[in-house]
C-alpha positions as CSV (number, residue, x, y, z in Angstrom):
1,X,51.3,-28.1,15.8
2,X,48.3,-27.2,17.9
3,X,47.5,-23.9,17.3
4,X,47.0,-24.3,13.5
5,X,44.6,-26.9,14.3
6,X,42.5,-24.7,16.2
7,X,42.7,-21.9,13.9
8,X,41.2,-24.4,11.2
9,X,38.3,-25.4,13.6
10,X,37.1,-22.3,14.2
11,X,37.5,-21.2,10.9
12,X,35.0,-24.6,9.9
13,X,32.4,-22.9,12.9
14,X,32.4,-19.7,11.2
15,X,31.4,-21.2,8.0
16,X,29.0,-23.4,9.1
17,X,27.2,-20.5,10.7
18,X,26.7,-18.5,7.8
19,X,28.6,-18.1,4.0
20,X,28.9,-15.0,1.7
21,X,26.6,-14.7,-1.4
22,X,27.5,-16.6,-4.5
23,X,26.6,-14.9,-8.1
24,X,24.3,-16.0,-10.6
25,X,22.7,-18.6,-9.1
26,X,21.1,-21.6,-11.0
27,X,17.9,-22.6,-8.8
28,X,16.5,-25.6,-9.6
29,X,13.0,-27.9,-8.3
30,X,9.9,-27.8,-7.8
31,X,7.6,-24.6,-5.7
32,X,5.7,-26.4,-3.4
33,X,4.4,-23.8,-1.5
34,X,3.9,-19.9,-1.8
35,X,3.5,-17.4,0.3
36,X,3.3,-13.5,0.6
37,X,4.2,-11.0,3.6
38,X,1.2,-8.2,3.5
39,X,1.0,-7.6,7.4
40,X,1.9,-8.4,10.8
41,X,1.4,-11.9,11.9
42,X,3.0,-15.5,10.3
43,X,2.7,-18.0,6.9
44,X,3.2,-21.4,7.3
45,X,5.4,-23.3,4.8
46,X,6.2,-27.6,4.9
47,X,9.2,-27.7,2.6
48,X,11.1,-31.3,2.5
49,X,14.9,-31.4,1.4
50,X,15.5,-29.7,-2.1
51,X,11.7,-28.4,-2.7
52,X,11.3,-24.8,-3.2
53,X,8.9,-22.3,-1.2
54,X,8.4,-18.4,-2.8
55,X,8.2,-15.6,-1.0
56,X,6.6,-12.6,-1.6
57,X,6.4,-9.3,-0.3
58,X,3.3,-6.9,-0.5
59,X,3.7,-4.6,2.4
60,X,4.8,-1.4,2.2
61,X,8.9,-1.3,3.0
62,X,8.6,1.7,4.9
63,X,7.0,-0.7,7.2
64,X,8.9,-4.0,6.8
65,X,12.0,-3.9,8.6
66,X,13.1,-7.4,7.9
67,X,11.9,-11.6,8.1
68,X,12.0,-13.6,10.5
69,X,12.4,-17.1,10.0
70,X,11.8,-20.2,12.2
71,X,12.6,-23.8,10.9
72,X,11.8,-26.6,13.0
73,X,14.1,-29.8,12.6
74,X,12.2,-33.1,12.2
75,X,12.6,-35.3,14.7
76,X,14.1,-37.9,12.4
77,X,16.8,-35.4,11.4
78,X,17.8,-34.4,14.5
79,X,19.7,-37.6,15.2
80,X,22.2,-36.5,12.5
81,X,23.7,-33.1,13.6
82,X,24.1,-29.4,11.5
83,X,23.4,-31.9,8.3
84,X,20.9,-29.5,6.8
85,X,21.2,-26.1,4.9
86,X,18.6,-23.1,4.8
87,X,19.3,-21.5,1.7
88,X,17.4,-18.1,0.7
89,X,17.6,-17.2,-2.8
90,X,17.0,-13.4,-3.8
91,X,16.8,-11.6,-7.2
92,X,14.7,-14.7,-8.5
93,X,13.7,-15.1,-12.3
94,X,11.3,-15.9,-13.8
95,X,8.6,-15.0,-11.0
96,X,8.3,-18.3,-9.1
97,X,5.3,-20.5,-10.1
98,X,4.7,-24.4,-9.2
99,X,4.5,-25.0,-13.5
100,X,8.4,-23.8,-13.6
101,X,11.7,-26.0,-12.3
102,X,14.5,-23.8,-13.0
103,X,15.3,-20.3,-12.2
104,X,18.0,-17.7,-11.6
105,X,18.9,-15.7,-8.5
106,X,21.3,-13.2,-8.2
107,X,22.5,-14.0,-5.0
108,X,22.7,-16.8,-2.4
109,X,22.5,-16.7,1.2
110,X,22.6,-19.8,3.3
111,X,22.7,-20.9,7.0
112,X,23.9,-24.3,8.6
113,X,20.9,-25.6,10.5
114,X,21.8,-26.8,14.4
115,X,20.0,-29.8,15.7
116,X,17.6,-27.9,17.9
117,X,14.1,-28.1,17.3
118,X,13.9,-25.1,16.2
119,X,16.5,-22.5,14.5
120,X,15.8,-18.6,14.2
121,X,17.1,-16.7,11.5
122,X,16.8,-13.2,10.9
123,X,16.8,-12.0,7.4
124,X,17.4,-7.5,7.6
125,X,16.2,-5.1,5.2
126,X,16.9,-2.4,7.4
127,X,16.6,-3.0,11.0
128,X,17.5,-0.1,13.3
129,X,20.1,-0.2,16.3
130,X,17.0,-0.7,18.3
131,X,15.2,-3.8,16.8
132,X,17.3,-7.1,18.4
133,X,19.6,-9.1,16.0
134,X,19.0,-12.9,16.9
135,X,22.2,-15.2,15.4
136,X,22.5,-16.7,12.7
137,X,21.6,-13.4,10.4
138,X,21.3,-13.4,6.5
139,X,22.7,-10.1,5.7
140,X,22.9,-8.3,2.4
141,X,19.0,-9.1,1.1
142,X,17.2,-6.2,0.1
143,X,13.5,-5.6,-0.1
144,X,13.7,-4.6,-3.9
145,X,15.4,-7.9,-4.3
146,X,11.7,-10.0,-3.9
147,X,10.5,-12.4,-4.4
148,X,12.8,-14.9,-2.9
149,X,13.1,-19.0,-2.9
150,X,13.5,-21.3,0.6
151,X,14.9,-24.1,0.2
152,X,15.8,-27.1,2.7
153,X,19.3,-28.7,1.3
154,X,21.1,-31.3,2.7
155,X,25.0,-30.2,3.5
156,X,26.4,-33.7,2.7
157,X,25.4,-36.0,0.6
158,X,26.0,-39.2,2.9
159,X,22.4,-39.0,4.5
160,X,20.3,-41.8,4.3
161,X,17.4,-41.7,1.6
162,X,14.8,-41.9,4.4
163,X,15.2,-38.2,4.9
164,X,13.6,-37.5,1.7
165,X,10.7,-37.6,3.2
166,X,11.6,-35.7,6.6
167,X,9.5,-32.6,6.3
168,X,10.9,-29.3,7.9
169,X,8.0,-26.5,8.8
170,X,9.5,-22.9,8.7
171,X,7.1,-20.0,10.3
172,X,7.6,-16.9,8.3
173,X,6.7,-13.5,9.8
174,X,7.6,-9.8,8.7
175,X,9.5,-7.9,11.3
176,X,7.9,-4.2,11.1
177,X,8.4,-0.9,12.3
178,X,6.0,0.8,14.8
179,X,4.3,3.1,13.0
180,X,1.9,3.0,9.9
181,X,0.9,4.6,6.6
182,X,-2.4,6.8,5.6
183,X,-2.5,6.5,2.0
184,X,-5.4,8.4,-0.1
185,X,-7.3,6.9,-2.9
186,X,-8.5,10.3,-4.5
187,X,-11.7,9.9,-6.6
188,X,-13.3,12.7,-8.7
189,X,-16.1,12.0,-11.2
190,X,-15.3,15.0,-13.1
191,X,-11.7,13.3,-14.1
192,X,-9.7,16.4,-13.0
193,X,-9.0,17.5,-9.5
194,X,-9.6,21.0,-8.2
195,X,-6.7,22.6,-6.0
196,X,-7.2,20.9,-2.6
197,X,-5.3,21.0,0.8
198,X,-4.3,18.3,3.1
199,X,-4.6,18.4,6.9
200,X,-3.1,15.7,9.5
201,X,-3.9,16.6,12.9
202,X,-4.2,20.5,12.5
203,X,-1.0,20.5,10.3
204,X,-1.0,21.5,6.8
205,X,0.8,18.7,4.6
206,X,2.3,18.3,1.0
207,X,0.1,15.7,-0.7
208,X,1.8,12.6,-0.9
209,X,1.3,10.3,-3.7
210,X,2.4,7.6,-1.7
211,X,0.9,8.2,1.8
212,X,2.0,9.3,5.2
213,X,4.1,7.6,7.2
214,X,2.0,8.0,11.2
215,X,2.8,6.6,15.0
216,X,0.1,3.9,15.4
217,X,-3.4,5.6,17.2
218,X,-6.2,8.1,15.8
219,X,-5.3,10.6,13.5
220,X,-7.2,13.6,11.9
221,X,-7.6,13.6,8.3
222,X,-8.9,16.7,6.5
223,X,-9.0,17.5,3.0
224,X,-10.4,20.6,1.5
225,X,-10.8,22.3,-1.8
226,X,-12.6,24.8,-3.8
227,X,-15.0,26.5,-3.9
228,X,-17.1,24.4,-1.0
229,X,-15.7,20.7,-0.2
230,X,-14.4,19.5,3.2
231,X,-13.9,16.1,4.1
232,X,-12.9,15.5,7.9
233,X,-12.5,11.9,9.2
234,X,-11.0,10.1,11.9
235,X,-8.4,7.4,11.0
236,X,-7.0,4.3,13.0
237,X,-3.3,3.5,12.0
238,X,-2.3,0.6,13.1
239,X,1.7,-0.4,13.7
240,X,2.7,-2.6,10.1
241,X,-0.7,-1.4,8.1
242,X,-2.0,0.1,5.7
243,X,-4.6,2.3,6.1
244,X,-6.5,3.3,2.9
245,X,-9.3,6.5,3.0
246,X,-11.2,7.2,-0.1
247,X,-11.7,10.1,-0.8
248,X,-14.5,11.6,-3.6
249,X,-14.2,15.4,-4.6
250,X,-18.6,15.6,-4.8
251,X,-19.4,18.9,-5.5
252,X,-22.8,19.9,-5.2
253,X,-24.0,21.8,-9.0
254,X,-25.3,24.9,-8.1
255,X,-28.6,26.1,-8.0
256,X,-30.7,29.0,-10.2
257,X,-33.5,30.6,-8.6
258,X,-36.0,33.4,-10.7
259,X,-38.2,35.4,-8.9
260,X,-40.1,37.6,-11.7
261,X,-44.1,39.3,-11.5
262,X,-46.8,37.4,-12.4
263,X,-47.3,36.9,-15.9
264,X,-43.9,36.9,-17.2
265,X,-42.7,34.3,-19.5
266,X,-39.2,32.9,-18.3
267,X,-36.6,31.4,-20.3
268,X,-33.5,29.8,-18.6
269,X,-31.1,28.4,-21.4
270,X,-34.1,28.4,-24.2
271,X,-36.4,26.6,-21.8
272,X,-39.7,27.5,-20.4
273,X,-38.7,28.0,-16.5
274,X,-42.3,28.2,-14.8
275,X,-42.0,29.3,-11.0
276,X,-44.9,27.8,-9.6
277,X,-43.9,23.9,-9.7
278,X,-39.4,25.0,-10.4
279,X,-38.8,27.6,-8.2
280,X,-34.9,26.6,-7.9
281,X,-33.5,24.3,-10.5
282,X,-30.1,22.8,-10.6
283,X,-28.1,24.0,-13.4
284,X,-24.2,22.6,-14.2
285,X,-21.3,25.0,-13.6
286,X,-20.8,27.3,-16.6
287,X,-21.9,30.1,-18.5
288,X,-26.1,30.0,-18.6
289,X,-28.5,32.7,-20.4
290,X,-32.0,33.6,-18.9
291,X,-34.9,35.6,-20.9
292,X,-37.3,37.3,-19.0
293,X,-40.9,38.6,-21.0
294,X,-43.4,41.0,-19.5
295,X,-45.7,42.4,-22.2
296,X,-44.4,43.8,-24.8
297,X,-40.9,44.4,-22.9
298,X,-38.1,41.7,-22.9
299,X,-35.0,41.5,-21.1
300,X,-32.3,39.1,-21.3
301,X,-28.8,38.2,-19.3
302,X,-26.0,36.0,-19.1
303,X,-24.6,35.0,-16.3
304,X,-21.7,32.1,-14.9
305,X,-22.1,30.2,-11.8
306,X,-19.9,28.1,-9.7
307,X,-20.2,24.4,-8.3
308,X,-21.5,24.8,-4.8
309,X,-23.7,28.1,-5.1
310,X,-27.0,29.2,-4.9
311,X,-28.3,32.2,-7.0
312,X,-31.3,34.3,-7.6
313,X,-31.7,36.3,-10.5
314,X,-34.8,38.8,-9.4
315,X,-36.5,41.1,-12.3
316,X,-37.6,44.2,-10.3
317,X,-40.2,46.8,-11.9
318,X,-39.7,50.4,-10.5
319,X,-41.7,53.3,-11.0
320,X,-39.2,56.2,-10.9
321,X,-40.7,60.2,-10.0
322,X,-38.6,63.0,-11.2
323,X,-39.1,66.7,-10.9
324,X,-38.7,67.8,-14.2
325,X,-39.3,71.8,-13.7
């Protein structure tokens, strides 16, 4: 007759510790507080039984391992043992806002909140071996499955009606990996990009629309393309960040310079091109015609130039001697 009775009891232990999801999940009450996850370090949220804090998530899940979640018991609520749930709602719709009251989550995880002051929970995306697994854990959240709903609910409903106002504060903080991502913001005022190369620390790299995932320290950041743009930089990645770099493809337009004799009329793309006060003129890249006039004699040429060079387009007068017998 004993044994049974035991078996029940820990049975009762095991479910006061933590439950399995439930399905379609009506939520219901008001958001009192909101809150989003974009680096290392902690929120702050006061919920009292029943209210309803959001949680968002911003950083990059490369990054974010996991949450981390510590809810201090009131002292007025302490008195009454593991009468409190922590309930974490994933999979919410409509996107939480304080004007809405109901809602629907796809899944339901809950814990049964011990008398201490305070209870840790851990909430894994995807936490290696090596990152420590505090009790009670919330398995089977997902990262995709953002934003989520906290809520305080009482686990019987025999509690007196002065707990209403019994306000539980629950420290939320992302549990990240240690390392960081470059991500590149490429610019170009042209609107198209010219073929360009990618460099991290002396290693050639596929570009990566989404950014490189580095240790945490200085990095090496080069970017190249044609005919004549570099871009080297130094960049701090810091464990949990983001670190964005800007990058602008500025190419310098290339430059004509005519040297002619004195006198000649000059003509670069139908306009007068006078040496003394232009000798070297900026021109955009593309095809470009000069027209050069000495006397009665006229010569004309076109000619294409690239972003980033410098030309010189010379007229040279020669006086040729020939034996002729």
């Amino acid at each position: 007759m004993k044994r049974p009775r035991r078996i029940g009891a820990l049975i009762v232990l095991l479910l006061a510790s933590y439950a399995p999801a439930a399905s379609a999940e009506r939520v219901r009450g008001p958001v009192v507080e909101s809150r989003t996850i974009e680096g290392p370090g902690a929120v702050e949220i006061a919920l009292k039984a029943n209210d309803l804090a959001a949680v968002f998530l911003e950083s990059d899940p490369r990054l974010l391992l996991g949450i981390e979640l510590d809810v201090e018991i009131p002292a007025r609520a302490r008195s009454f043992g593991a009468a409190f749930l922590l309930s974490l709602y994933s999979g919410v719709t409509p996107s939480p806002s304080s004007a809405r009251m109901d809602y629907h989550a796809t899944t339901k995880r809950f814990v049964r909140l011990v008398p201490d002051r305070t209870n840790t929970i851990i909430v894994p995306f995807s936490l290696p071996a090596s990152v420590e697994r505090r009790t009670p854990v919330l398995d089977g959240v997902s990262y995709d499955a953002s934003p989520f709903l906290l809520s305080v609910e009482p686990f019987s409903k025999a509690l007196p009606d002065s707990l209403a106002a019994a306000t539980f504060r629950i420290t939320v903080r992302g549990v990240f990996a240690d390392s960081g991502v470059l991500a590149l913001d490429l610019q170009t005022p042209s609107g198209s990009f010219p073929p360009f190369e990618v460099t991290l620390d002396g290693e050639k790299k596929q570009y990566e629309r989404n950014g490189y995932v580095l240790g945490p320290g200085v990095h090496t950041l080069k970017i190249t393309a044609e005919p004549s743009f570099e871009s080297i930089r130094n960049v701090l990645i810091k464990a949990g960040r983001v670190s964005r770099v800007v990058v602008v493809f500025e190419t310098e337009n290339p430059t004509v310079r005519i040297e002619a004799p004195e006198g000649a009329a000059i003509y670069l793309d139908g306009q007068r091109y006078l040496p003394a006060t232009h000798r070297t003129v900026e021109v955009v890249p593309g095809e470009h015609s000069v027209l050069i006039q000495l006397g009665d004699y006229a010569i004309s040429r076109r000619f294409t130039v690239e972003s980033g060079k410098d030309y010189t387009i010379e007229l040279i007068l020669d006086i040729i001697v020939e034996e002729t017998r």
